[in-house]
Every structure is written in C-alpha cells, then in structure tokens.
N, C-alpha and C positions, 0 to 999 in steps of 0.2 A: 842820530841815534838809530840803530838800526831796529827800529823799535817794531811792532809787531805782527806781523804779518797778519795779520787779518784778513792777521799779521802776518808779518811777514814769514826788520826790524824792519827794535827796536821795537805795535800795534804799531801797533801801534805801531810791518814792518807791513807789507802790510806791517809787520815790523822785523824786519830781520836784521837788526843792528845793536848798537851802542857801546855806552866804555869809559868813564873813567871813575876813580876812585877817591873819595873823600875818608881821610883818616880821623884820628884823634880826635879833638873837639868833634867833629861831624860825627864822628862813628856814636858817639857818647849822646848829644844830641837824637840822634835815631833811635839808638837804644831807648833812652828816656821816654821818646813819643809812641816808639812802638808798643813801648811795653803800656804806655797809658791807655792806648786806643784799645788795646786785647783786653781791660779790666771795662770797658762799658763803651758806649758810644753808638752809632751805626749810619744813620741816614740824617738824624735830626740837628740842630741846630747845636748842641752842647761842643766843648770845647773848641771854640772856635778861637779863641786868646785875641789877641791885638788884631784890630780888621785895619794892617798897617796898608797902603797902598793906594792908589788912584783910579784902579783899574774900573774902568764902563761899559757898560753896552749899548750905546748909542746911536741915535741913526742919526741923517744929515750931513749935509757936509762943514765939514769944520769942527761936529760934535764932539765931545766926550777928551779926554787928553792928549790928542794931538790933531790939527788941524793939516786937511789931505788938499788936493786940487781938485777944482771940479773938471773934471775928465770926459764928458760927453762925446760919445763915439768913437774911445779908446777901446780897443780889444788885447787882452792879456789870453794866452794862454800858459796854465801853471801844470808842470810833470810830478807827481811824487807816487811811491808804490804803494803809496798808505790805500787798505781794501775796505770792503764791511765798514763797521762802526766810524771807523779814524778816517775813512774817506767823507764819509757821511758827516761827522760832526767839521773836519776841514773848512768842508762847504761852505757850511753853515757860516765860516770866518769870512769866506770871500762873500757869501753875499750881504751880508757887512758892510764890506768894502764897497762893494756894488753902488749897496742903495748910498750910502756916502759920496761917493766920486761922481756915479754915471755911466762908469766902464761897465764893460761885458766880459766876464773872466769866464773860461772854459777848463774846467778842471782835465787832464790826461793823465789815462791808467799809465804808468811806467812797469817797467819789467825789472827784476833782477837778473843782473847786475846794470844800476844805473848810466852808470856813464858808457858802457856798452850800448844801452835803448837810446842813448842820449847822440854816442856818436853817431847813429844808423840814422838820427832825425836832421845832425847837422850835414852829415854825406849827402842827405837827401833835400837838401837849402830848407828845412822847414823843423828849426829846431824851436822849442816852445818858448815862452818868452822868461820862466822864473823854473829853475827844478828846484827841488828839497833833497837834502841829499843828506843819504845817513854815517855819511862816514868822514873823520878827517881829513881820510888818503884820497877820499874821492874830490872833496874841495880842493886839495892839492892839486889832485890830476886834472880839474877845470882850468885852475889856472895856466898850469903849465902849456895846456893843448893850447892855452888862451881861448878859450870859450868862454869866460867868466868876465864881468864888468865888475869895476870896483864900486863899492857902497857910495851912493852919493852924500851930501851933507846933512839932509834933515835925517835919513836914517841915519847915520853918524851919530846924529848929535841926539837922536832916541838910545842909541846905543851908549852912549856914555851916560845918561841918566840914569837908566833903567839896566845896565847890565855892570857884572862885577868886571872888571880889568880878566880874571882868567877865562868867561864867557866871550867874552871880547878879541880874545885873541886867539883862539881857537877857530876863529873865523878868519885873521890875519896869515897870508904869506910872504915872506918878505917885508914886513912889518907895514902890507897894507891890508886895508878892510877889504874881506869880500865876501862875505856870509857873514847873515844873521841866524843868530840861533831857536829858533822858535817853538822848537820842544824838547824836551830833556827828560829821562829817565832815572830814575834810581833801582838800580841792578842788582841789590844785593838784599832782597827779600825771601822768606819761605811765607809763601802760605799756606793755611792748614785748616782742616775739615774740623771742627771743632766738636761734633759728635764725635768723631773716630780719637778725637784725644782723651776728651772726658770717656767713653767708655774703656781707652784703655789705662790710664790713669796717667797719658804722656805729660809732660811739662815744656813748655818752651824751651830750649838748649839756649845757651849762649855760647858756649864751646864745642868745638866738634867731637870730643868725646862725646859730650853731652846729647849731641846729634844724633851719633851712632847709637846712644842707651836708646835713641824716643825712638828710634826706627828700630831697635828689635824689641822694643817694649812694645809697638804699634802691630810688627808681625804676629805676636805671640798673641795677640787680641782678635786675631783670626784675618786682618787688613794687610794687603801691602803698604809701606810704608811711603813710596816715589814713586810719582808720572814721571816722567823724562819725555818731553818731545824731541828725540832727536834725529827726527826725518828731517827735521828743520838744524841744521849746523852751527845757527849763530848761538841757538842755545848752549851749547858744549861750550862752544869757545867763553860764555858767560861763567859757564860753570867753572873751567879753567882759572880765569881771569879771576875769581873772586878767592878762591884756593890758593893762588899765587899769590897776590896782593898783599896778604894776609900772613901767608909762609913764610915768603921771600922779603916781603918790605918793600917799600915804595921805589927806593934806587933801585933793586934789581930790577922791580916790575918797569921802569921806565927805560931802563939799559935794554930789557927783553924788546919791549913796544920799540924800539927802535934800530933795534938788529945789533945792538951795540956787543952783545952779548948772544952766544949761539944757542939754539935750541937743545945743543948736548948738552950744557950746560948742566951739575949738581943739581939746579936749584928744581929746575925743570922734572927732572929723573926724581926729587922729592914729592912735588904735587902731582906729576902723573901718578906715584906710588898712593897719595893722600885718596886722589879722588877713587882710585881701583877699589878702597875698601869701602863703595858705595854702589860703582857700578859694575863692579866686579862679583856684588852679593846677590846670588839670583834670587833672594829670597826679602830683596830691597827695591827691585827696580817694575812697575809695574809691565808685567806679558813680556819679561825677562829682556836681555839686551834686542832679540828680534822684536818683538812689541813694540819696544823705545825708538827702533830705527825708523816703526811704520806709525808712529804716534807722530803730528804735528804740532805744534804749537799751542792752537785752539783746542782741540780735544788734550790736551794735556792736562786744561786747565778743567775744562768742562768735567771730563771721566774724575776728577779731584773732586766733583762739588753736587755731582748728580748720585745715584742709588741708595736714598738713606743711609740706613746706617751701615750698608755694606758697599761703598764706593770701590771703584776699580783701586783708589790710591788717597793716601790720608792724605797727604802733603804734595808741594807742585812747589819747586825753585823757580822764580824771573821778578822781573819790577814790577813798577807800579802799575804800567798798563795791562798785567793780568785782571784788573779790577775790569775793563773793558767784557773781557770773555765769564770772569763768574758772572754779571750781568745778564747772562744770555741763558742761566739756568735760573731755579728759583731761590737761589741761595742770597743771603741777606750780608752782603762785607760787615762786618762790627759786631756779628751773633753766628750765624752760620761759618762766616769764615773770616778767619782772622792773619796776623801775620808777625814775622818776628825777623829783623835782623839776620842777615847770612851768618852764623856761627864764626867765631874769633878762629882759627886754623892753629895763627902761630897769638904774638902779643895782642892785637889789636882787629876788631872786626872789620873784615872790610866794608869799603860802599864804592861801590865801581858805579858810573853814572855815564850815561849815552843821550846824543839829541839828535835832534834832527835841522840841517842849516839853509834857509834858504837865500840861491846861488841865483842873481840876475845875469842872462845869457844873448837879450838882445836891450840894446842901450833905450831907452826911450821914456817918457815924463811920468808915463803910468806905470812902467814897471819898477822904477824908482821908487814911486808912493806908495805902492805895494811894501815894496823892503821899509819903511819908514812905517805903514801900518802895523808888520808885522813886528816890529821891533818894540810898538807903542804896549803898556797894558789893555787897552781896548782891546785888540785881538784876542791878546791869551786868554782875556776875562770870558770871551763865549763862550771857549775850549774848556775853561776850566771847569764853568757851570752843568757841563756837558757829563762832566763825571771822566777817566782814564787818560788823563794827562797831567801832566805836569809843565812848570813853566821856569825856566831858568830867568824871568824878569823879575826885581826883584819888587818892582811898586804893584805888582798885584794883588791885591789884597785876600786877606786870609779867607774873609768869609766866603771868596768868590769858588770856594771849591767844596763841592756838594757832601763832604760826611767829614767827621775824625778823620778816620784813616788815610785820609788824600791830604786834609788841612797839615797833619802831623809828618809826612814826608813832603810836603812841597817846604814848612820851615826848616825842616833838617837839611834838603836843598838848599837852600835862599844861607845858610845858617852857616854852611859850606865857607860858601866866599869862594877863597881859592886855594881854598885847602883840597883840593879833589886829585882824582886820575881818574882821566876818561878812558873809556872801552877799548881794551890792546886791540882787538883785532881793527877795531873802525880805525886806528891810525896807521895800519899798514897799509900796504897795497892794498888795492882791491884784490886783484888776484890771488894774494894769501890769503886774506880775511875777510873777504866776502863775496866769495862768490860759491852759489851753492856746486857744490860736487867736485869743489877741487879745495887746494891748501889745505888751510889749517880744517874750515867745515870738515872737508872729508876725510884728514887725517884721526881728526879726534873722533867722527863717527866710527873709522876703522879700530880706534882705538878701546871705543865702548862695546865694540863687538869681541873684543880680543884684551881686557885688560890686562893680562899678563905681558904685554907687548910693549912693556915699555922702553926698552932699548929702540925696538923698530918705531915705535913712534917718534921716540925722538930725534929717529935719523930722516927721515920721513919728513919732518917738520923742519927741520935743517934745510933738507935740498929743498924744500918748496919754498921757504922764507927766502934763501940766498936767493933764486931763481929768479924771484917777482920782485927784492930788492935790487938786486943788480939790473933789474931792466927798468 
C-alpha cells in the first residue's frame, strides 16, 4: 500500500501508495461503524465488540501463535520507505522477531520509487534480504526481473490461516506465492475538524452532493473547507480512484486498473469533470490549487487539526493512517477529529484499500521466518497497539487496536473478505503509478492546477499509461 509517507505511501508511505476497493456489504459495514464511532468513543476502551483473534505479543522463541527457528547469528537486512512514526513503530515488530529468534535485523531507509533503490542495491551485489513494497505492479516487476523468492511453507501455511483467498493472491504471480501482505489501508475516509463542523452547522455527507453542501456550508462559516496535499501525487491518484470506483463501478474500475480500457475513455472525462467541482473551487481547496501543489501529505493532515477554531482547513481526504499524523498535534481522534466514509459519487460508496507486501529477495532460513512471522497475528498485534495501522490478518483480534475508530475500520476491512478493489494506481506499472513526478502523480497534479483540462489530461494519461504498459 503505498501508505504514508511519513509518509510517503500508503504512512504510513513513508506512505505513498495503496488501492483497492471494497463495495456493497463492505461499503455498508463502514458506513455503520463510522458513523457509530463519530457519535462517541475515542482512546478508551468502549466498543470494542467480539475480541475475535489470536493475536500476542510475545517474546521467546516459539512464543505466542506461531513458532519461529532459533536463529542465532542470523543477520537480515529488511528495505521499506516507511519514515517517522511507521518506520519507528516497524521496528518495534522486528525487534520482536529479534528477541524471539536471535537474528540481527537491520532496518534500510528505501527511496521512492522502490524497485528503482532496489535495483541500484542488486547492480551493486548487495541487495537487502526482505523489501516491503507498496505496490501490486512492483511485486509483479520482482518477480519478473526474478529478484523475488517464493513464500516458503510455514508462511504458506500462516497465510492460509490468517488471510482471506483475495489477500492471498494479490501476493500470487502466476498462481505462485510471493508476498505477504503485512499492512493494509482503507482509502476512502474524510476526516474532519469537528469544531469547524459544529460551529458551522456541517453534517457528515454521505453523498457528494451532500459533500459539496458541507463544503460551502464550512466556507461560508469563514473556514476552508479541504487540505489537499498534493506535492505528494499518490494522494490525487486516491482521490481519483475513489471518484471512479464509485461513478463508474467496479468492471469499469478494473478494465481502467488494467489498461483494458483507455484513459479517453467516457467514464474517465466523467470523474475528471466530478472531481473539477472541488478542486477546481478556489474557494474549497486550502492556499488554492498552488498551496495544494506545495502541501505534503503530513501537513495536510496536521494544518486540518491544529489552529483552534480557525484551522487552515476543516476537512483532509486519505485512510486510516492519517490517524498517525493527527497524532503529532493535540488533537483527540473520537472528539476533536472524527471521520466519515468517502461520499457515494454514483450508487454505492466506495472503499478503495492499499497494503503494503513483503517480498523475500535473498533465499535463506531467517528470511523465511521473517515471512512466516510477518504473516502470523503476533506481528501485526505490536503494530496495531501502536495506533495507524491496519492489518489485512484476519485472527487479530479487535481489542488489539488502540481506540473505536481503528477497531471500527480494521472490522470493516477483515468484514470485506474479498469483496474489495485495491488501489488502481499500485496495480500499474510503477512507472504510471508510482513514481513521483511522472505518469499518472504528475498528470493529475497538472491536472489540479488546471482543472478545466480535462480533455489534456486525459490525453496525457493515455500516452503515459500506454507507455509504461507497453514496456
């Protein structure tokens, strides 16, 4: 998941990823829990429902739901671009592992674009022993260079336990294993200043009309109504992605995610037109479209949550690991800031969902038990406690995640199954979809600067899509 830059994806990208979408029952699901967490809740202990799961934090070797090898004098080194918080709490998972096995794991910062940092490490014979990678197309492009080893049996057989059939094979090329999926995103949230609503007397939307009313209902209260970070490009493409999902429906959204169907496309020239009547209002998007281009991600979220009752911006679009960055203000998730479902477009809301997979790169007993750790709920349970993540396992149990608001979209995840669609741009190429300052990032950033352009953009995204699919 190209999760967030700390992000990036995805924090949690640091996170500059993610992607797919969970409809119907899920959308309903989310709904239900979102809306329950916006009427009370926050840090404490309440609504926690069934504490289904296995998940421990355990030390020892052998301890806790799945037994590792003892490893002494094993050294792993592990690549992911996760920065701040999400590198920081990571950690925390391998030395876990650590004190469990006996290994010595060495965490490396990675760069964007991954498999780029990745090939410069293998040209140079010293490539790290596990990377995380936020993207479909990038586990695709491991295997293909064949840089990638395939999953050995005990993570297998973690995998089959604890993951649904469609987490599972999104890891799968050629119908073998080769990534586990070890964090996962839900992408289609707003969160919201919750002074800047009550004094303007906004309401949660559920529909994008509804949307549109709370943001010139929130103008008119003297506030902008949206941050946008879009210095960072995976955000746009989120934006996209959830507009489309939603507009278009799941066959066209998967025809698009696969070049099946071109960027001139109708459908396409509909949600560019959808999203124009947001980022097209200068009187909606906070320090107008040039503000949005030099906003990053973190401050996106941050300028949404900090200046009393007079914030740069009511509202901030992304997942769940934005709870990471309001974190870093003094704002309270469950009172201070709350969240609601990406608004229904066309029939049904979407929920687009991103992870993050990690890809064994050199064959060997420890980096194997790694993949089998990571696949176990032991790991994710650290992560979870940790607060800004989420876990596509589904024996992890509820209470393991620190307020409402995280318990209530990890089940709407887990709730999913495989009703989902993941993140369009993480299943293209790299080249179109993630890499910052080219493709789709920079087409749509040009496009936020200019949304009357939607003809050019979608020409625009056509020869860039073809480009990087044909190669």
């Amino acid at each position: 998941m190209r999760s967030n830059p700390q992000i990036r994806r995805s924090p949690d990208h640091s996170t500059r990823r993610s992607r797919r979408a969970a409809q119907a029952a899920a959308a309903v699901v989310v709904t239900g829990a979102l809306t329950l967490t916006a009427c009370g809740g926050g840090n404490g202990d309440e609504g926690k429902g069934n504490d289904k799961g296995t998940g421990t934090e355990s030390s020892g070797t052998g301890a806790g739901s799945v037994t590792l090898p003892k490893l002494d004098g094993a050294t792993l080194e592990v690549a992911a671009v996760w920065t701040g918080a999400e590198q920081a709490n990571f950690k925390k998972v391998l030395a876990e592992f650590e004190k469990r096995t006996g290994a010595k794991v060495t965490f490396v910062p990675a760069q964007d674009p991954i498999i780029n940092f990745l090939g410069s490490k293998i040209a140079g014979g010293a490539p790290p022993d596990v990377a995380l990678l936020p993207q479909v197309g990038a586990v695709k492009q491991a295997v293909e260079k064949k840089w990638a080893k395939p999953v050995g049996a005990d993570a297998q057989a973690q995998l089959t336990k604890n993951y649904a059939p469609g987490w599972q094979n999104l890891g799968k090329v050629d119908g073998k294993q080769y990534a586990v999926y070890f964090k996962a995103a839900n992408k289609s949230l707003v969160w919201y200043n919750t002074k800047v609503f009550e004094n303007a007397g906004a309401k949660e939307p559920t529909t994008w009309k509804e949307f549109l009313t709370a943001a010139q209902t929130i103008y008119d209260s003297g506030v902008t109504p949206l941050s946008v970070g879009g210095a960072d490009g995976w955000t746009l493409t989120d934006w996209f992605e959830n507009v489309y999902l939603s507009q278009a429906g799941p066959e066209k959204y998967d025809q698009l995610a696969q070049h099946k169907i071109k960027w001139t496309d109708p459908s396409v020239k509909d949600a560019l037109t959808t999203l124009a009547q947001v980022w097209g209002n200068k009187n909606f998007v906070a320090g107008g479209a040039d503000g949005a281009l030099q906003t990053e991600f973190p401050a996106s979220v941050t300028q949404t949550f900090t200046g009393g009752d007079q914030p740069k911006a009511g509202m901030v679009f992304e997942g769940d690991f934005v709870g990471v960055n309001i974190a870093e203000t003094k704002a309270k998730i469950g009172t201070d800031a709350k969240v609601f479902p990406f608004p229904a477009v066309g029939d049904k809301a979407p929920v687009v969902s991103g992870g993050d997979a990690a890809v064994l790169l050199k064959e060997s007993k420890a980096g194997q038990a790694l993949l089998t750790f990571l696949a176990s709920p032991d790991a994710a349970t650290i992560w979870a406690k940790l607060g800004g993540y989420l876990s596509p396992n589904k024996t992890v149990a509820d209470s393991a995640y620190p307020n409402v608001v995280q318990r209530s979209m990890a089940k709407a995840l887990i709730a999913a199954g495989d009703d989902f669609r993941f993140d369009m741009s993480d299943q293209a190429p790299q080249a179109f979809g993630g890499t910052p300052g080219k493709g789709e990032w920079k087409d749509l950033q040009d496009f936020l600067k200019n949304p009357k352009n939607v003809a050019g953009t979608q020409a625009k995204l056509e020869s860039d899509a073809a480009a990087a699919y044909k190669g």
